[in-house]
C-alpha positions in Angstrom: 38.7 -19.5 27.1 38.6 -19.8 23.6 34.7 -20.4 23.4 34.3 -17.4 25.3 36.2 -15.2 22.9 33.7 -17.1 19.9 30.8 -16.0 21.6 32.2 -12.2 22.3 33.0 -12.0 18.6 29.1 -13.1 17.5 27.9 -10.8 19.6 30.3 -8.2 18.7 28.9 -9.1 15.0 25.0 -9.7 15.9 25.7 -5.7 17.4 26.7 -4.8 14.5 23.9 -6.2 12.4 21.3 -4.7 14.8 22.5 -1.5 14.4 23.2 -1.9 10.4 19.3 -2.9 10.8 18.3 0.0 13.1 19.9 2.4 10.1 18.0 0.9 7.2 14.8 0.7 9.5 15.0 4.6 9.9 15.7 5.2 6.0 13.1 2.6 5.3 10.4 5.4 7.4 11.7 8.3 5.7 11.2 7.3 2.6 7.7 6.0 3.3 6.8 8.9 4.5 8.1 11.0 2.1 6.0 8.4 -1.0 3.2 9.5 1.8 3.7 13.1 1.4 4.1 12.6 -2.2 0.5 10.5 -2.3 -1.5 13.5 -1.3 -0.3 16.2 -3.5 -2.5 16.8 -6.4 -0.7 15.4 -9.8 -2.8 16.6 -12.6 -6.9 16.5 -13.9 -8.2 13.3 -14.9 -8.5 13.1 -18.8 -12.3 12.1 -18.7 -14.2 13.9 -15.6 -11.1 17.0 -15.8 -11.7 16.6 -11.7 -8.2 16.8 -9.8 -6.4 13.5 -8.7 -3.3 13.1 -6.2 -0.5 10.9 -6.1 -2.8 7.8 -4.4 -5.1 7.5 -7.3 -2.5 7.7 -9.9 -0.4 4.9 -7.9 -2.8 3.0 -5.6 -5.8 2.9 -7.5 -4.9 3.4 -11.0 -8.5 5.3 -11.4 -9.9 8.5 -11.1 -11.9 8.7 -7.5 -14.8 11.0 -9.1 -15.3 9.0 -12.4 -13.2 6.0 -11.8 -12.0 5.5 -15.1 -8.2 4.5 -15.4 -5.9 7.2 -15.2 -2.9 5.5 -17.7 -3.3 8.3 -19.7 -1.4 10.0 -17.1 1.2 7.4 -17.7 3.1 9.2 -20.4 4.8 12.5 -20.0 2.9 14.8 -22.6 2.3 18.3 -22.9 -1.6 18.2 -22.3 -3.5 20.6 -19.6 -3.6 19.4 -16.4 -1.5 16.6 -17.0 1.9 16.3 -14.4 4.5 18.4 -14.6 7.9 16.4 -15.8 9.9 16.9 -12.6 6.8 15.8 -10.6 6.3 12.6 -13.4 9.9 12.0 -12.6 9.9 12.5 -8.9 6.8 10.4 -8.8 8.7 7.5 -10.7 12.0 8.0 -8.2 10.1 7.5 -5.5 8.3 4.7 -6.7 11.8 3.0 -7.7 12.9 3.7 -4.4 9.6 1.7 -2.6 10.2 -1.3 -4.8 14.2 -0.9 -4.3 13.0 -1.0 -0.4 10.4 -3.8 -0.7 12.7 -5.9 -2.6 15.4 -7.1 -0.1 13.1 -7.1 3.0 10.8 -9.1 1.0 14.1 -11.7 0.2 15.1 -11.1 3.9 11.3 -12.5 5.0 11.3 -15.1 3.0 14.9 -16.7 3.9 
């Protein structure tokens, strides 16, 4: 009897983490897809070429996709023409904190 109520209790517990896994599966998509979303907004001009770029070159790439030349001038938050908005530089760094916050314990989880 007793190895019977052992094996009801890890179940009870292996429920629990599939569901605790379920949540942080479903967050895990909607921020993905809101990082997506974000991707393909237009951000600002590149500084060489003045052609627009969107969240995928700035993050992906690095480099404009007319001119390709690196778009770290971007990087830093200054008032310049076509360079990002401050709440969008900040939103695009949250969201980019969040991803790694996201990779990081799945990629410990994978790996032990």
């Amino acid at each position: 009897m007793r190895e019977l109520e052992k094996t009801r209790a890890r179940l009870a517990a292996a429920e629990g983490r599939l569901v605790a896994a379920g949540e942080q599966e479903e967050r895990t998509k909607g921020t993905l897809r809101a990082l997506a979303e974000r991707a393909r907004h237009e951000l600002g001009r590149c500084p060489a070429c003045r052609k627009p770029v969107r969240g995928y070159d700035y993050l992906a790439s690095g480099r404009c996709p007319h001119c390709a030349k690196a778009l770290t001038a971007l990087l830093t938050p200054r008032a310049q023409v076509g360079a990002p908005e401050q709440d969008e530089y900040l939103a695009l760094l949250g969201a980019l904190g969040g991803l790694v916050g996201l990779a990081g314990p799945s990629a410990v989880d994978a790996a032990g």
